[in-house]
C-alpha positions in Angstrom: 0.0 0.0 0.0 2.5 2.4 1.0 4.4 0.8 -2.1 1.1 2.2 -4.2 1.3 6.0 -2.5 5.1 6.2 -3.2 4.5 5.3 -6.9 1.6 7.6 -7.5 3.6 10.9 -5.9 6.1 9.6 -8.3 3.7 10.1 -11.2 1.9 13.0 -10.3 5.3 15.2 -9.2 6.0 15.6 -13.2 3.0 16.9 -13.6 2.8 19.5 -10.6 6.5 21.1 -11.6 4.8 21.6 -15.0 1.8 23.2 -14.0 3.9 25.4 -11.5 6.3 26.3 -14.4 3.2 27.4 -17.0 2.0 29.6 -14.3 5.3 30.8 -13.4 6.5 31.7 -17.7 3.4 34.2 -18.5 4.0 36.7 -15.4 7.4 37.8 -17.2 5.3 39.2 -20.8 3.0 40.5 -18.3 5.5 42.9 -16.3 7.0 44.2 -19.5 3.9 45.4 -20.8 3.7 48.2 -18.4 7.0 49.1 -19.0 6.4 49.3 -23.0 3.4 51.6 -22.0 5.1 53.9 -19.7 8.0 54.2 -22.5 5.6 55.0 -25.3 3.4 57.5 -22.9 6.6 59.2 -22.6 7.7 59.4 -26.1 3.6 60.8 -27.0 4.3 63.3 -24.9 7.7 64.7 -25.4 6.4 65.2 -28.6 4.0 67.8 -28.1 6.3 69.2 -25.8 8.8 69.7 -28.3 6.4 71.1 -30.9 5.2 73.5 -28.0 8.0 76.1 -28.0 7.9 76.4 -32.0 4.5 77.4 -31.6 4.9 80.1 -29.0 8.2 81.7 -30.8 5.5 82.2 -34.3 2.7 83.7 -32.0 5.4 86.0 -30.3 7.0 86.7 -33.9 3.4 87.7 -34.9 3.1 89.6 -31.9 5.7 91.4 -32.8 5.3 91.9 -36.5 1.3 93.2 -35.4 3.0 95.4 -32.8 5.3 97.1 -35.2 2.6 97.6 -38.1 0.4 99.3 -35.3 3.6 101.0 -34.3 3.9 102.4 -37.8 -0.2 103.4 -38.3 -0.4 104.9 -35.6 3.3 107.4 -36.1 1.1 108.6 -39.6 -1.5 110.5 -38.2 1.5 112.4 -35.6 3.0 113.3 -38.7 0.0 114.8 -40.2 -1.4 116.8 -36.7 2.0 117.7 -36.9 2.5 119.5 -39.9 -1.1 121.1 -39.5 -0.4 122.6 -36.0 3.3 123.8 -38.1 0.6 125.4 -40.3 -1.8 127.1 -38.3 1.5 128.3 -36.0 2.8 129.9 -39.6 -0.8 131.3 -40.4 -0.7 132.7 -36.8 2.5 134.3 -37.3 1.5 136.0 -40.5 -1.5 137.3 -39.5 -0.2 138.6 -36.3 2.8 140.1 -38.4 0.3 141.5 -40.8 -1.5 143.0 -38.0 1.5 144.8 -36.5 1.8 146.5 -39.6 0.1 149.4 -38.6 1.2 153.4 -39.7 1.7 155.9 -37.5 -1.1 157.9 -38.1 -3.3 155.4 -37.2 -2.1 154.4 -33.9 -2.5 157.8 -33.0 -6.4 157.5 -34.2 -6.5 154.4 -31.6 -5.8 156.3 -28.9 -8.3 158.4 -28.9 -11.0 155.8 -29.2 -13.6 155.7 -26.6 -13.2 152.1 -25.2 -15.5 150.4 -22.4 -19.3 149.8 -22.3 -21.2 152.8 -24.6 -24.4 153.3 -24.2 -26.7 154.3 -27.0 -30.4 155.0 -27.9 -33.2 152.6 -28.2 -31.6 150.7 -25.0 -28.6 149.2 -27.7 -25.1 149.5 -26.2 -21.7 148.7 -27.3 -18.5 147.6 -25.9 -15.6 148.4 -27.5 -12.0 146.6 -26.1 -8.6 146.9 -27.5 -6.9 144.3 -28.1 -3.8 143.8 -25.9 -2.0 141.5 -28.3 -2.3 143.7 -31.3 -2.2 147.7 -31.0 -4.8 149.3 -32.7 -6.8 146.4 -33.2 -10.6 146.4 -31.5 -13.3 144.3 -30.2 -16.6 145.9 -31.2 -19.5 143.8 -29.9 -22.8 143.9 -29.1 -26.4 142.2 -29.5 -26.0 140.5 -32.9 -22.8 141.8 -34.2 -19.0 141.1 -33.3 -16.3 143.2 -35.6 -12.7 143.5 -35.4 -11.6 146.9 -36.6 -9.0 149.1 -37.1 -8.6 152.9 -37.5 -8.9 154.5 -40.4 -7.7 158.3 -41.2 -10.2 160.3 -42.3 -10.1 163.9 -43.4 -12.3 165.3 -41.2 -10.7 164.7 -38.4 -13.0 162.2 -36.8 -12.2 158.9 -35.5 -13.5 155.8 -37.7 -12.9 152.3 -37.2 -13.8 149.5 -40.0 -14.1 146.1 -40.5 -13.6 145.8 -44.1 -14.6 142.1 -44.8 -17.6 142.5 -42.8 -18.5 145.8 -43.8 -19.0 147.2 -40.6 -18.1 150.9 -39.8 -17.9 152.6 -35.8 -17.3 156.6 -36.6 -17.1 158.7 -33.1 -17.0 162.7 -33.1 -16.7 164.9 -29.7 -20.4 164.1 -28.6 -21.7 160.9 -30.2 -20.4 158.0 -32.2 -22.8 155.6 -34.3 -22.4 151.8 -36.2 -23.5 151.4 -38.8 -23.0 148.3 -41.3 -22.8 149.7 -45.3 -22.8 146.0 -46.8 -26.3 145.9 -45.7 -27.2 149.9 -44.9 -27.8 149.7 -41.7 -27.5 151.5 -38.5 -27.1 149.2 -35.8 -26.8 151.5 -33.2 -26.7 155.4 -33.3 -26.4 158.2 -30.7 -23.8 156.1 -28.6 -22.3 158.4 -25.9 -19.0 157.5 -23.6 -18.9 159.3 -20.5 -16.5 161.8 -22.4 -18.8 162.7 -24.9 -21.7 162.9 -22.4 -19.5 165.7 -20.7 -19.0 167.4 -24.4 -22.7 167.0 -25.1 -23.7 168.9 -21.8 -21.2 171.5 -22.4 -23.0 172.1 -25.5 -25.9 172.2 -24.1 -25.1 174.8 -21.7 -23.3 177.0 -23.8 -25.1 176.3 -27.4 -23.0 177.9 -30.6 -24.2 180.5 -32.7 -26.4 179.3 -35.8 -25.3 180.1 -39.3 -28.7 181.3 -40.1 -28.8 183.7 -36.5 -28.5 187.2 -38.0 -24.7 188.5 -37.3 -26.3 191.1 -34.4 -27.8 188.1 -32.4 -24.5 186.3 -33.2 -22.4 189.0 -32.4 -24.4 189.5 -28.8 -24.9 185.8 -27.8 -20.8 185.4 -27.8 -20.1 188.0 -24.9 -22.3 186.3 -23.0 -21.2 182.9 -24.0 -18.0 184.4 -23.1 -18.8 185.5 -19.5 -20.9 182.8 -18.6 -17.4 180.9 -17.2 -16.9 183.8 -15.1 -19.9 183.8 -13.2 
């Protein structure tokens, strides 16, 4: 019996070493595999990688290249604000050199323009300022009308300021001025009086001058007394 047990290890020995070795052999392919995945999940993705910085340096060139062609549209328009403010600081120039060229004789009419806020009838005023930048030049303004004149001799002996491109005339004697606008033949405001000509007005008043139609008797006895009157 034993005999019987001894022999039938015997036998089935053979066949447990094999079983244990088919089990054993398939582990080893098994093991690798991971290994073959981990080497290939690498290589995928230092590929991308690589490709990654090529990418970024043609977005930054294009960057770039967009930065400089903005760069460059927006130095055109500085050039041409440029050159226009170089123009209107030339036009500038020559008008205020143009308007410096004023004679003599008619600075002296400018100073004895009646400047300030004038008064005149039919409740119309006008104000009348020089202009600081330009001797002899004058703001004349008032409801509906702004001029900028200059003196003009005359040969009576009576102050006139025009505006020749609008047309616009102020003439002041010793006891009224008046404006009047000849493109369109218009007075726009008449018996003006400064506070100078106010004064000559009531000196007139007071002391009236002979007629030239009073008889030369009445003339002759109203100028004693226009004379004396002081006196008194």
């Amino acid at each position: 019996m034993k005999q019987l047990i001894a022999s039938a290890l015997m036998l089935l020995t053979p066949a447990l070493v094999l079983a244990q070795d088919a089990s054993s052999t398939p582990a080893k392919p098994a093991a690798k595999a991971p290994a073959k995945t981990a080497a290939a999940a690498k290589t995928e993705g230092a590929k991308p990688a690589a490709k990654a910085p090529a990418k970024s340096t043609k977005a930054a060139a294009s960057k770039s290249e967009e930065s400089k062609s903005t760069k460059v549209a927006k130095a055109k328009p500085q050039s041409s604000r440029a050159q226009l403010k170089s123009a209107t600081n030339q036009v500038a120039s020559g008008l205020i050199a143009a308007e410096a060229a004023l004679s003599p004789a008619e600075l002296a009419i400018a100073e004895r323009v009646h400047t300030g806020h004038i008064p005149c009838e039919l409740g119309a005023s006008v104000n009348i300022e020089a202009d600081p930048k330009s001797p002899g030049y004058f703001q004349v303004a008032g409801k509906g009308f702004h001029y900028r004149m200059t003196p003009v001799s005359t040969s009576t002996g009576a102050v006139r300021l025009e505006d020749a491109q609008a047309g616009a005339v102020w003439i002041q004697i010793a006891n009224k001025s008046m404006l009047m606008n000849q493109k369109l033949g218009q007075r726009l405001a008449d018996e003006c009086m400064s506070p100078q000509q106010v004064a000559v007005t009531e000196s007139i008043r007071k002391n009236p001058q002979p007629s030239l139609l009073d008889s030369p008797a009445a003339a002759a006895a109203t100028a004693p007394a226009a004379a004396e009157a002081p006196a008194k």
